[in-house]
C-alpha positions as CSV (number, residue, x, y, z in Angstrom):
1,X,132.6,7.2,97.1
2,X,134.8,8.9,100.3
3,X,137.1,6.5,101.3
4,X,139.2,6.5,104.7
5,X,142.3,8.9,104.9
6,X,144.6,6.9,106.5
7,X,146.1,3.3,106.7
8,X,143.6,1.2,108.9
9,X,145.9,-1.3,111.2
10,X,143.3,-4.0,111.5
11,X,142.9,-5.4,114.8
12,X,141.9,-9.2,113.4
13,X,144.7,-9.0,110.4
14,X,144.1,-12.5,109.4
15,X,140.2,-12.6,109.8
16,X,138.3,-12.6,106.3
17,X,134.6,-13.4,105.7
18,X,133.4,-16.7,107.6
19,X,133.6,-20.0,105.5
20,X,129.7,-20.3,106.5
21,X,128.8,-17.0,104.5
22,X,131.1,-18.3,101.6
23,X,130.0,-21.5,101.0
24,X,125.7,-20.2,101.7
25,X,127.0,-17.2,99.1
26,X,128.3,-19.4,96.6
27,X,125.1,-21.9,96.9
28,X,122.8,-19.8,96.2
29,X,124.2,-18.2,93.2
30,X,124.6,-21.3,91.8
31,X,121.6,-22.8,93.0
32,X,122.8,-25.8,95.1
33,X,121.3,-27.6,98.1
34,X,122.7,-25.8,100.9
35,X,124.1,-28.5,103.3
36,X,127.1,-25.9,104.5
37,X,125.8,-23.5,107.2
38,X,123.9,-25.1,110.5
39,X,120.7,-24.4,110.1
40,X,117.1,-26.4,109.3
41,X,115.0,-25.3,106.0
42,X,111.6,-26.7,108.4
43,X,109.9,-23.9,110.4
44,X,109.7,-24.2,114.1
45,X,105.8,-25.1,115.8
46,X,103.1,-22.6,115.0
47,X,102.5,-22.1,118.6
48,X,105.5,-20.4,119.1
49,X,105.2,-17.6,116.7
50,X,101.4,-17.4,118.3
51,X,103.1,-16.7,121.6
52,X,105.5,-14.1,119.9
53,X,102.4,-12.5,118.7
54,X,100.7,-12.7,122.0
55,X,103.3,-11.2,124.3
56,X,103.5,-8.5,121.3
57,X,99.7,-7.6,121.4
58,X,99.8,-7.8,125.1
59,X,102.1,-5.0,124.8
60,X,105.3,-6.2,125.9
61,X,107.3,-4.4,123.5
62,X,110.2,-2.5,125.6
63,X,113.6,-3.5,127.5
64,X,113.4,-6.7,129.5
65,X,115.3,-6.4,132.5
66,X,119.2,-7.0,132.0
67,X,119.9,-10.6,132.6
68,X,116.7,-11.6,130.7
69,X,112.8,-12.0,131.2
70,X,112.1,-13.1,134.7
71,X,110.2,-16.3,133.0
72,X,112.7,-17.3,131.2
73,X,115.2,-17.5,133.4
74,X,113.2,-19.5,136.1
75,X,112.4,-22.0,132.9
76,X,116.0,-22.0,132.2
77,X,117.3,-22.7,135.9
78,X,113.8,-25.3,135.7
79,X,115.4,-27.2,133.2
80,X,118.8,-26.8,134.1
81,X,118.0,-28.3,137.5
82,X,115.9,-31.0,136.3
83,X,118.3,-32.1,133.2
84,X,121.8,-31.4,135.7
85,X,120.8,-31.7,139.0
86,X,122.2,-28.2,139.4
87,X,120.1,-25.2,141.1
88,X,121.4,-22.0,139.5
89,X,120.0,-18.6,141.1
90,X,117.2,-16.9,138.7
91,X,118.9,-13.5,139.5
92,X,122.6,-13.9,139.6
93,X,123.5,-17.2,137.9
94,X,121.2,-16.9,134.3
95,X,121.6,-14.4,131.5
96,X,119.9,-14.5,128.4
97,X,122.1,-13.6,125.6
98,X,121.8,-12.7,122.0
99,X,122.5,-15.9,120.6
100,X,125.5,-18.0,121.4
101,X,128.1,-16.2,119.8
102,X,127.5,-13.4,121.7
103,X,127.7,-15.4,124.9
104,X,130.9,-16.8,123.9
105,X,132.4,-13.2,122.9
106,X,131.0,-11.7,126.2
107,X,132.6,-14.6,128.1
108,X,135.9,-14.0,126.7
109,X,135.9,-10.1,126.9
110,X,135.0,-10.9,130.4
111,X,137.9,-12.6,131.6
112,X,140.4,-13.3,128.9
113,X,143.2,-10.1,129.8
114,X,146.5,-9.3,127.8
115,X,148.7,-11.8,127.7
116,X,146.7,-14.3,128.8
117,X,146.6,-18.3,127.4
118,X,143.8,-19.9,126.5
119,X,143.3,-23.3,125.4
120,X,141.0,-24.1,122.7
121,X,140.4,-27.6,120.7
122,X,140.9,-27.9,117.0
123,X,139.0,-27.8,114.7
124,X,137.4,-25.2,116.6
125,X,134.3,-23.0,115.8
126,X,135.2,-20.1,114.0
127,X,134.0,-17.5,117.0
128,X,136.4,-18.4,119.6
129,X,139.6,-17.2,118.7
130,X,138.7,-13.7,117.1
131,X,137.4,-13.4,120.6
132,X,140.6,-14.1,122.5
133,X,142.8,-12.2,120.1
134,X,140.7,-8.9,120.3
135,X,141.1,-9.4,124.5
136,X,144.7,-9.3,123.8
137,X,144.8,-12.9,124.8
138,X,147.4,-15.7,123.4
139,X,145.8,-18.9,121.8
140,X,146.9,-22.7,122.7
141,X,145.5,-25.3,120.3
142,X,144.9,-28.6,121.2
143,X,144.9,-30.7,118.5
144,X,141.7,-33.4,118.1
145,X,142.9,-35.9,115.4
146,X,140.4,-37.7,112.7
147,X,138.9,-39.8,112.4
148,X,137.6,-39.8,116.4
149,X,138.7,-36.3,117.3
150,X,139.5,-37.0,120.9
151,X,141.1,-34.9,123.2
152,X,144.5,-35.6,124.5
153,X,144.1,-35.1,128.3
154,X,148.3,-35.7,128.6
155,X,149.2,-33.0,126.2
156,X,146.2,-30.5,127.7
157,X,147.6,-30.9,130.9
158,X,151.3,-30.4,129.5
159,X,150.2,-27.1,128.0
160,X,148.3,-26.0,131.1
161,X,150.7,-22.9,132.7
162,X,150.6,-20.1,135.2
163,X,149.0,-17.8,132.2
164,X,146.3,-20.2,131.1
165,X,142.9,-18.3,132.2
166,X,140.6,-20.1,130.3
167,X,139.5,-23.3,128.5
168,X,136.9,-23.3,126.0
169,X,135.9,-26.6,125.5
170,X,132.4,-27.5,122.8
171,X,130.5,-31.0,123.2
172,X,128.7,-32.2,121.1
173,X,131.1,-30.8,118.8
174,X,130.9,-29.4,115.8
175,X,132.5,-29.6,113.4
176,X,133.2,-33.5,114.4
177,X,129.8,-34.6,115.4
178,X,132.1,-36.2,118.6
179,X,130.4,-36.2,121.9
180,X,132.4,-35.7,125.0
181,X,132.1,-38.2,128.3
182,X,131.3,-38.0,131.5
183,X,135.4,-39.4,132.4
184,X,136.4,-36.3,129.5
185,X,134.9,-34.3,132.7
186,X,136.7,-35.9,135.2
187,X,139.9,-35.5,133.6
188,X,139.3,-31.7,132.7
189,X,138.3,-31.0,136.3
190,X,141.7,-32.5,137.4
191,X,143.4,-30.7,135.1
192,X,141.7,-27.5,136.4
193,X,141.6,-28.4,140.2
194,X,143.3,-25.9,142.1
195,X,143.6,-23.1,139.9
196,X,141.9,-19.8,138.5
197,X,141.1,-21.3,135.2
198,X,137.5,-20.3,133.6
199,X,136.1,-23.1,131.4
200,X,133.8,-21.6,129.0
201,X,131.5,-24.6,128.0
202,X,129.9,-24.4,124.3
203,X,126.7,-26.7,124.6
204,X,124.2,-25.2,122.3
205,X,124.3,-28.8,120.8
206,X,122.9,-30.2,124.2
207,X,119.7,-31.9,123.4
208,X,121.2,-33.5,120.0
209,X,122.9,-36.7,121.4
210,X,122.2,-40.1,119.6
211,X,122.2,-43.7,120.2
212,X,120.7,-43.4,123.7
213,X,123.8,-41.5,125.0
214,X,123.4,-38.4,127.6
215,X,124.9,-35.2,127.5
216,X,127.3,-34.6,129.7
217,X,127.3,-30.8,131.1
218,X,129.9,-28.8,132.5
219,X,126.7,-28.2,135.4
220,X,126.1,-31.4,136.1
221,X,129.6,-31.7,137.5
222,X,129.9,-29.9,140.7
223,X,133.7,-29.3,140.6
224,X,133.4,-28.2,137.0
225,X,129.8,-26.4,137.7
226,X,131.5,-24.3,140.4
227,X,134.3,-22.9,137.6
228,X,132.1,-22.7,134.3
229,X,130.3,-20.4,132.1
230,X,127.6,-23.2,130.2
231,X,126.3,-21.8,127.0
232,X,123.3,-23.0,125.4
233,X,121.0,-21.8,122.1
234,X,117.2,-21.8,121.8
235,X,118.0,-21.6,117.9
236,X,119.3,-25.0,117.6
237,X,117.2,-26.4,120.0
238,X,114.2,-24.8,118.7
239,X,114.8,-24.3,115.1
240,X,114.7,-20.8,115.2
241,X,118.1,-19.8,114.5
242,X,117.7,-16.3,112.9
243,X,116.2,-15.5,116.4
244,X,119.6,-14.9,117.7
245,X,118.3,-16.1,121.4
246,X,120.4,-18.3,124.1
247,X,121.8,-18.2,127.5
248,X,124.4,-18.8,130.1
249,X,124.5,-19.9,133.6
250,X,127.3,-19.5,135.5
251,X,128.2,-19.3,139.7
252,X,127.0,-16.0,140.7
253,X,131.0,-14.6,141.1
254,X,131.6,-15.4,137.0
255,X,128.2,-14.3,136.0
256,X,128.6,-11.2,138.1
257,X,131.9,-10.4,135.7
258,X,129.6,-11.7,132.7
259,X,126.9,-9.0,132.8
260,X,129.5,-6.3,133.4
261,X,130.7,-7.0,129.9
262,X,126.9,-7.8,128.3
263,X,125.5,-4.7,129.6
264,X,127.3,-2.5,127.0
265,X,127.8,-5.1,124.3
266,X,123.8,-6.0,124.2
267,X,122.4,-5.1,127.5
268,X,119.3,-7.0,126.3
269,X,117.3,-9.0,124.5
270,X,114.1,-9.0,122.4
271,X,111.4,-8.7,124.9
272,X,108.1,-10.4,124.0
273,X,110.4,-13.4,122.1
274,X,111.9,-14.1,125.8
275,X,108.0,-14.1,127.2
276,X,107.1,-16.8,124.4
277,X,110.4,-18.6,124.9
278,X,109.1,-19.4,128.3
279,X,105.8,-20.2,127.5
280,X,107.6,-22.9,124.7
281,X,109.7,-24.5,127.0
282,X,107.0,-25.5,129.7
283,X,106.5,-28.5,127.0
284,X,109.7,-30.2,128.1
285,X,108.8,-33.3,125.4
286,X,109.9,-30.0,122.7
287,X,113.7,-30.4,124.0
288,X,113.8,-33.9,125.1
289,X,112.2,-35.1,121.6
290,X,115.1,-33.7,120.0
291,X,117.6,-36.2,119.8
292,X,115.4,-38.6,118.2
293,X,113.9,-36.0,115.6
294,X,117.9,-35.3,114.2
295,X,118.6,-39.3,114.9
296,X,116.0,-39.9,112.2
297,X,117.6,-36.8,110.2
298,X,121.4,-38.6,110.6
299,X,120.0,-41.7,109.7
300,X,118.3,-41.2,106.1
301,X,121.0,-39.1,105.4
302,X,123.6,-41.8,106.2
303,X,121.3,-44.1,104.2
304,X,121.1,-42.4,101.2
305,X,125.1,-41.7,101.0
306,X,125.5,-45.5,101.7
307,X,126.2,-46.6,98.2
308,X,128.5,-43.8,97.4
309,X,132.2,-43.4,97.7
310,X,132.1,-40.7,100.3
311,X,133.6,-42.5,103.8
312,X,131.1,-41.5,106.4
313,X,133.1,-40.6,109.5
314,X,130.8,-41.1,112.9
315,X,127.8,-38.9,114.0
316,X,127.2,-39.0,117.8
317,X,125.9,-35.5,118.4
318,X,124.8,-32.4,116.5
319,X,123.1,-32.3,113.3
320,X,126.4,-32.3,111.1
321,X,128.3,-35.4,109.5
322,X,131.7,-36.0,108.3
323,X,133.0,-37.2,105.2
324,X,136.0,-38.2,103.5
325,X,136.0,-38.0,100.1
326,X,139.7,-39.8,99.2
327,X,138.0,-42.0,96.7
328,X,136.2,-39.2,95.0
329,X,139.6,-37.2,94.5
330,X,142.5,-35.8,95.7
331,X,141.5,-32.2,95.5
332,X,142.1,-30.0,98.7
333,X,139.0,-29.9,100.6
334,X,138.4,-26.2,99.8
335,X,138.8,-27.0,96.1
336,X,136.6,-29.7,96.4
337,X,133.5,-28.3,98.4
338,X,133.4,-24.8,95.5
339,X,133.3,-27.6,92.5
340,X,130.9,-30.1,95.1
341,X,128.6,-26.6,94.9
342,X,129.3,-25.9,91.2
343,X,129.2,-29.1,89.5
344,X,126.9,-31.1,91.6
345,X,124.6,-28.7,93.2
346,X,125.2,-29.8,96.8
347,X,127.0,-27.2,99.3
348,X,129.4,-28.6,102.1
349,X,132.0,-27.0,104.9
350,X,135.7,-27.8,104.4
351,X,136.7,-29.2,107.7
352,X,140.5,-27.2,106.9
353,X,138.6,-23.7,107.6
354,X,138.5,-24.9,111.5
355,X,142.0,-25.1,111.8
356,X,144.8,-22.0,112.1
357,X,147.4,-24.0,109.0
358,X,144.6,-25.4,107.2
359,X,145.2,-28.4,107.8
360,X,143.3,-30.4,105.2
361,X,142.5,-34.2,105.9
362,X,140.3,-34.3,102.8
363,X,137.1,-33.8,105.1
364,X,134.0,-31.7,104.7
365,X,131.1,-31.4,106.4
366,X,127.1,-31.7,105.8
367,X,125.0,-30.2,107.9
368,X,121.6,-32.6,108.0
369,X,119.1,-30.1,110.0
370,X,117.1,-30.4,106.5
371,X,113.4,-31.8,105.1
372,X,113.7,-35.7,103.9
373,X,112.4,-34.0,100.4
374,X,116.4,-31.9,100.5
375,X,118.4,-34.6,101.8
376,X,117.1,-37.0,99.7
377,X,117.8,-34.9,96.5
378,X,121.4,-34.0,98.0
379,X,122.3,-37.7,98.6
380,X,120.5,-38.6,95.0
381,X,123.2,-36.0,93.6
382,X,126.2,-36.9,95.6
383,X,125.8,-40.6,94.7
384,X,126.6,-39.8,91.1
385,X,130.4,-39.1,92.3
């Protein structure tokens, strides 16, 4: 095999593979539950895949237009408008994206330059600060401590400085299953009032809030609305994560920067998909029924670890749950989750992986986006410990 004839200086020295390919790697060569990686072993609704094949058959099988299918984005701004109260432009202020992560990166390449700062909240997803590095950007973490993982508005607004160009901020959260208020607004639009800063809002957990709470979006907060790039994903809302399909709206000035940057990285994305995307989301009951679907999901899963020694930690949003596992052993968390996937056949994310030290609280995470039939044989398993 040829191999490369001179050193390579890696750009992302410190980057290996993700914890989420690890941990789905290592389950299924030992044939564990996966409960690591985010996504559902259910299939989305039939109809959706007979739209797919509609739009296909119909012939709509070449480049969509740049920012996204014309129908599709006036469902997005539909919805945004109707969940927000916020009317975003159909041609300058929505962009479909290829998935999330791409949104993210795109938003970062965007406007993140050398030297700049910007804040992000730990533990953080594992996207966001690859992203900043390769702009040549300078990362400030904000710490969120167990076992609520709030933010400290004091020390964010200590650390804000006349390089920070960006906050990234993610609610619901993941990995804490916390949920952000409408005041956690407030105070991040003081913090922000009067200055250049971007906030890049990860929301692709939007429609997964429990216990009768709302979301609260950077667009439904005008000052905030008038400063943010708002991220969402029609994988987790739609179960179709291997789609790879989300968007972003943004005031027409940032969005304008946006598609400068997501012409060349992606330019566009899969046609017909977009067309039957549309058609799904005229059924607003699929979205809205959402939080109740992965309430139901928390809940047996919450049940059926009851009687064990795992501590459950709370679940307000997402489809993830904390645990700690103290009483089970003292065993740093990565040690813990490759034996929890050897020994006992039930995959889970050590919490440590989201923080730059490692930081290791003795927490890992389940992801619940699973059949009854799965969690109940994962809990059935971990109860044993």
């Amino acid at each position: 095999m040829p191999s490369f004839p001179a050193p390579i200086q890696s750009r992302l020295p410190t980057v290996g593979t993700t914890i989420f390919t690890v941990m789905s790697r290592l389950a299924q060569e030992c044939g564990a539950i996966n409960l690591s990686q985010g996504f559902p072993d259910f299939n989305a609704e039939d109809v959706l895949f007979e739209r797919v094949a509609h739009w296909m058959r119909a012939g709509h099988n070449q480049y969509a237009p740049m920012g996204g299918c014309l129908p599709l984005r006036e469902a997005i701004a539909a919805k945004v408008a109707t969940l927000y109260g916020t009317a975003y432009d159909v041609e300058s202020e929505v962009t479909v994206t290829a998935g999330a992560t791409q949104a993210l990166f795109t938003a970062v390449t965007a406007f993140v330059r050398p030297g700049d700062e910007v804040i992000v909240f730990e533990p953080v997803y594992d996207s966001y600060v690859p992203a900043i590095e390769l702009a040549g950007g300078r990362v400030v973490r904000m710490r969120l401590a167990a076992p609520d993982y709030r933010p400290d508005w004091d020390a964010v607004a200590a650390a804000v400085g006349p390089r920070t160009r960006m906050i990234m901020i993610n609610s619901p959260h993941n990995p804490t299953a916390t949920v952000w208020s409408a005041a956690d607004l407030e105070r991040l639009a003081a913090i922000t009032r009067g200055t250049g800063i971007v906030v890049v809002s990860d929301e692709v957990y939007e429609h997964i809030v429990f216990d009768g709470a709302g979301h609260a979006s950077c667009a439904a907060h005008a000052e905030l609305a008038a400063r943010s790039v708002v991220v969402s994903s029609f994988g987790k809302t739609y179960h179709i994560t291997g789609w790879k399909v989300g968007y972003v709206v943004a005031p027409r000035e940032l969005m304008a920067e946006f598609r400068k940057v997501h012409q060349f990285n992606v330019f566009t994305v899969n046609t017909p998909v977009q067309l039957a995307l549309a058609d799904y989301m005229a059924n607003a009951s699929r979205h809205l029924a959402l939080a109740g679907f992965y309430q139901g999901k928390r809940d047996f899963f919450r049940n059926g670890l009851a009687g064990s020694r795992f501590e459950l930690l709370p679940s307000h949003g997402t489809y993830f749950q904390l645990v700690r596992y103290a009483a089970i052993s003292d065993e740093p968390d990565v040690a813990f989750c490759n034996r929890l996937t050897r020994e006992v056949g039930v995959a889970a994310i050590p919490v440590s992986a989201f923080f730059a030290d490692g930081r290791d609280e003795r927490v890992i995470r389940f992801c619940f986006a699973k059949n009854e039939a799965t969690l109940a044989a994962a809990c059935e398993r971990l109860a044993r410990l």
